[in-house]
PAZA-99727 format. One line per field, with one value per atom (N, C-alpha, C): residue number from 1; atom name; z, x, y. Coordinates in steps of 0.2 Angstrom, whole numbers, plus 5000, padded with zeros to 4 digits. Layout:
REM residues N
resi = NUM_...
name = CA_...
pz = Z_...
px = X_...
py = Y_...
END
This chain:
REM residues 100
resi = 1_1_1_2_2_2_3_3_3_4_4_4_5_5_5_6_6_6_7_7_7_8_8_8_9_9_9_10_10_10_11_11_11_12_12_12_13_13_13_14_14_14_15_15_15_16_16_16_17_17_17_18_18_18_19_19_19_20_20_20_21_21_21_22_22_22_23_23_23_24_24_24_25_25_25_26_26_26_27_27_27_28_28_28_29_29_29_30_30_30_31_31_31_32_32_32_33_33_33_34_34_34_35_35_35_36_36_36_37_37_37_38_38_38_39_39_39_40_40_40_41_41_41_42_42_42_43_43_43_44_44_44_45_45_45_46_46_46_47_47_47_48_48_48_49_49_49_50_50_50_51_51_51_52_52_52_53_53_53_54_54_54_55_55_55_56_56_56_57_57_57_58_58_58_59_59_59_60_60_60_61_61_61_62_62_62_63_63_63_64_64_64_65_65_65_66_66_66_67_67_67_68_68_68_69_69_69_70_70_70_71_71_71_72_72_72_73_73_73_74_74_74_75_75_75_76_76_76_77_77_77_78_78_78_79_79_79_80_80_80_81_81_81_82_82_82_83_83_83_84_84_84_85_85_85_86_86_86_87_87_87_88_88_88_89_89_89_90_90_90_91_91_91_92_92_92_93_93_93_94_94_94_95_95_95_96_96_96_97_97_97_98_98_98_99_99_99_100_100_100
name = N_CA_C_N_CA_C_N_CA_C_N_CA_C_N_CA_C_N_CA_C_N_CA_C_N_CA_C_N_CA_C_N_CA_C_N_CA_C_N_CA_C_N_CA_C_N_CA_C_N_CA_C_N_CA_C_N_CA_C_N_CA_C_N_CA_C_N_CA_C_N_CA_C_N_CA_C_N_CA_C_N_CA_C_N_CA_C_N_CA_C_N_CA_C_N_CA_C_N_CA_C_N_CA_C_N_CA_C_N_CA_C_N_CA_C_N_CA_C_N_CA_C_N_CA_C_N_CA_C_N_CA_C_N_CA_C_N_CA_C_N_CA_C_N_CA_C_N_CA_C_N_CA_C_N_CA_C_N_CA_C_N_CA_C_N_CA_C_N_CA_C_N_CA_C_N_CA_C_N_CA_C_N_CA_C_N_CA_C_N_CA_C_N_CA_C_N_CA_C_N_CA_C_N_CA_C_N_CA_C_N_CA_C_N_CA_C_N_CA_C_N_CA_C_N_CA_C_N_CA_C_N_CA_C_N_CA_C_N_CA_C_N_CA_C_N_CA_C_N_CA_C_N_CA_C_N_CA_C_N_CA_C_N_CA_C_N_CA_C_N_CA_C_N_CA_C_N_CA_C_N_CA_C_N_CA_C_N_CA_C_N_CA_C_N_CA_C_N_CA_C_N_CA_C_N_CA_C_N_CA_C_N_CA_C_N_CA_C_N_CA_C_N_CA_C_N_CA_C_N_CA_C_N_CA_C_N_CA_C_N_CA_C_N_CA_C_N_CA_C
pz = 4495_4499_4502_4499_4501_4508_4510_4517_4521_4518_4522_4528_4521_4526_4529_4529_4536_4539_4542_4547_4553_4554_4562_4560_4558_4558_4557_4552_4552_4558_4560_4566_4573_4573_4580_4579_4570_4568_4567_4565_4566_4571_4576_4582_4582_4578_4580_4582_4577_4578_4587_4588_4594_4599_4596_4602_4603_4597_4597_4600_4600_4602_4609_4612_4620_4622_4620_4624_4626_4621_4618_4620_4621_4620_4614_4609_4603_4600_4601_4603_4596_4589_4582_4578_4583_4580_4583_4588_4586_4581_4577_4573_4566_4565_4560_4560_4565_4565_4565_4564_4564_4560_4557_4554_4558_4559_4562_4556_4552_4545_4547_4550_4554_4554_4555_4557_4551_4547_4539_4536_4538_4536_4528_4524_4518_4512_4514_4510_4506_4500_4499_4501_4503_4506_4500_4502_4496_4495_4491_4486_4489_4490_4492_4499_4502_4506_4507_4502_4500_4501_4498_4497_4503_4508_4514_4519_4519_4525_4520_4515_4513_4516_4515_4518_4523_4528_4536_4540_4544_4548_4552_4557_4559_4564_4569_4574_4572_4567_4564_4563_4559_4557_4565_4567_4575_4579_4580_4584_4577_4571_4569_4566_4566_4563_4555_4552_4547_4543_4544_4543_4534_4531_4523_4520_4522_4518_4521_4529_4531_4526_4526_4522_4515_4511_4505_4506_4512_4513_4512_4518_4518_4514_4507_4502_4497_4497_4493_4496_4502_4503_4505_4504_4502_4495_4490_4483_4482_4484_4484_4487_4492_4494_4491_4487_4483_4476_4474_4468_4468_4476_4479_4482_4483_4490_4497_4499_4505_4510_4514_4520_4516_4516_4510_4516_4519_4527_4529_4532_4536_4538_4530_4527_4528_4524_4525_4530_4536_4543_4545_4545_4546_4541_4535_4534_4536_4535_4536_4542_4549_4555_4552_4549_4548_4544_4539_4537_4541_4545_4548_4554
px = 4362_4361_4367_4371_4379_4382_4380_4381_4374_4368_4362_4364_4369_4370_4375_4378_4384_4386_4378_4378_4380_4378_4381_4388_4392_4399_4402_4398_4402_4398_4394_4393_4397_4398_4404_4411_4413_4421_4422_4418_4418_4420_4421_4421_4430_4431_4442_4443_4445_4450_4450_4443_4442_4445_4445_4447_4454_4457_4465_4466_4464_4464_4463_4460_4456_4459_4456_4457_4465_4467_4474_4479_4477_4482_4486_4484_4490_4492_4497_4499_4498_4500_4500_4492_4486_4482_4479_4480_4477_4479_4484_4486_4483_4480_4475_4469_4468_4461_4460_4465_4465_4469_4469_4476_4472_4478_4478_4484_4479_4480_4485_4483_4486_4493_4494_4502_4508_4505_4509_4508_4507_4509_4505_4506_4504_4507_4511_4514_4509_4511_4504_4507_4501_4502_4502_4508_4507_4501_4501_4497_4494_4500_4499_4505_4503_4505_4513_4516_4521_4527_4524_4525_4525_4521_4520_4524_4526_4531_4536_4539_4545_4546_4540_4543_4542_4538_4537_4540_4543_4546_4539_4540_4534_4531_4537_4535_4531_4532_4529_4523_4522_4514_4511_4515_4511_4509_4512_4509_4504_4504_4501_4494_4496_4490_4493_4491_4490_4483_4477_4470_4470_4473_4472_4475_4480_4485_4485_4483_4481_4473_4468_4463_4464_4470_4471_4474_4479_4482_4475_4468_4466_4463_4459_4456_4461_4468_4471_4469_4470_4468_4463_4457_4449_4450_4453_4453_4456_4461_4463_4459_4456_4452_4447_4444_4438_4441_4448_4450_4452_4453_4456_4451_4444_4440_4441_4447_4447_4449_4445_4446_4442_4440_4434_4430_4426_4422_4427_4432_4436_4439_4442_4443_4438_4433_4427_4425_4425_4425_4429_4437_4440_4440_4439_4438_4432_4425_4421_4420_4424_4424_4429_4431_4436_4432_4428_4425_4418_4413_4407_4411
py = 5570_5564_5561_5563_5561_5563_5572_5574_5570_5571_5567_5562_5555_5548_5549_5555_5556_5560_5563_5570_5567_5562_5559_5561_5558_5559_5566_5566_5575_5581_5580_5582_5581_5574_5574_5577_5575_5575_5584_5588_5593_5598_5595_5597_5596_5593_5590_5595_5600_5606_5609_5609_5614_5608_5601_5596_5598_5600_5598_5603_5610_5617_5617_5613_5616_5609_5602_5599_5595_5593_5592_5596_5603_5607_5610_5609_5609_5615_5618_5624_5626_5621_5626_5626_5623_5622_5631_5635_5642_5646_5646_5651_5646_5643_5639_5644_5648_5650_5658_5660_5667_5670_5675_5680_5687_5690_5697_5703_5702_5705_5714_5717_5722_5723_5716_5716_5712_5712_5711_5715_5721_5728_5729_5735_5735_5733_5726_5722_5718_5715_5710_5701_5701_5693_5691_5684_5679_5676_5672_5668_5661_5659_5653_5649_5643_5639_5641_5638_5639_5644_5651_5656_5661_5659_5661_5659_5651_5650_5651_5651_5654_5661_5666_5672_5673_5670_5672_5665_5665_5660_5658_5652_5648_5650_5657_5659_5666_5669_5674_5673_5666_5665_5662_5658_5655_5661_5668_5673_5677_5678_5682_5680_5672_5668_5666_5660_5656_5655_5657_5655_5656_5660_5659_5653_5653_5646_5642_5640_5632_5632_5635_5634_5631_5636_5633_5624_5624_5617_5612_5614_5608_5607_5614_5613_5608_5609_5602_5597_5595_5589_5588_5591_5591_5585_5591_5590_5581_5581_5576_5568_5570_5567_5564_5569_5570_5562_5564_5561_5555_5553_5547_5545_5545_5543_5542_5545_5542_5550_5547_5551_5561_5557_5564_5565_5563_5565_5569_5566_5568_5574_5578_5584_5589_5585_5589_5594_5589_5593_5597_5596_5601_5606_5605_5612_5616_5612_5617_5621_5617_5622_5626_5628_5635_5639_5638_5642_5644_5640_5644_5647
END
């Protein structure tokens, strides 16, 4: 019932990232949306957020793509969202445009 009374909204807001991405311009929002797995060799990626921009610099992840660990980013602040009520819609969207 919960998604039901707020399909209008997460219908329009879902749309963000592609706004920041196309319309905006926002140069760090492409590498949100992709890894090119290929090119981190047969190392094992990290774990997590953390772990990842400690061992790759920003310009690394900006051409090779970030999409695991910004995921986990915004599954925290889903989560948090969820424990704090606020801005829980809001989360909600950006993350599910990265997942479908």
């Amino acid at each position: 019932m919960f998604y039901y009374n707020h399909i209008d909204y997460i219908t329009e807001e879902s749309v963000v990232p592609d706004v920041r991405k196309y319309v905006m311009n926002d140069k760090a929002e492409f590498a949100r949306h992709f890894i090119d797995i290929e090119s981190f060799g047969n190392e094992v990626l990290p774990q997590t957020p953390a772990e990842a921009y400690k061992k790759y610099d920003s310009l690394f992840l900006e051409k090779y793509g970030r999409l695991p660990w910004y995921i986990q980013d915004m599954m925290a602040k889903l989560t948090k969202a969820f424990k704090d009520k606020t801005r829980l819609i809001y989360y909600y969207c950006l993350l599910i445009w990265l997942i479908i």
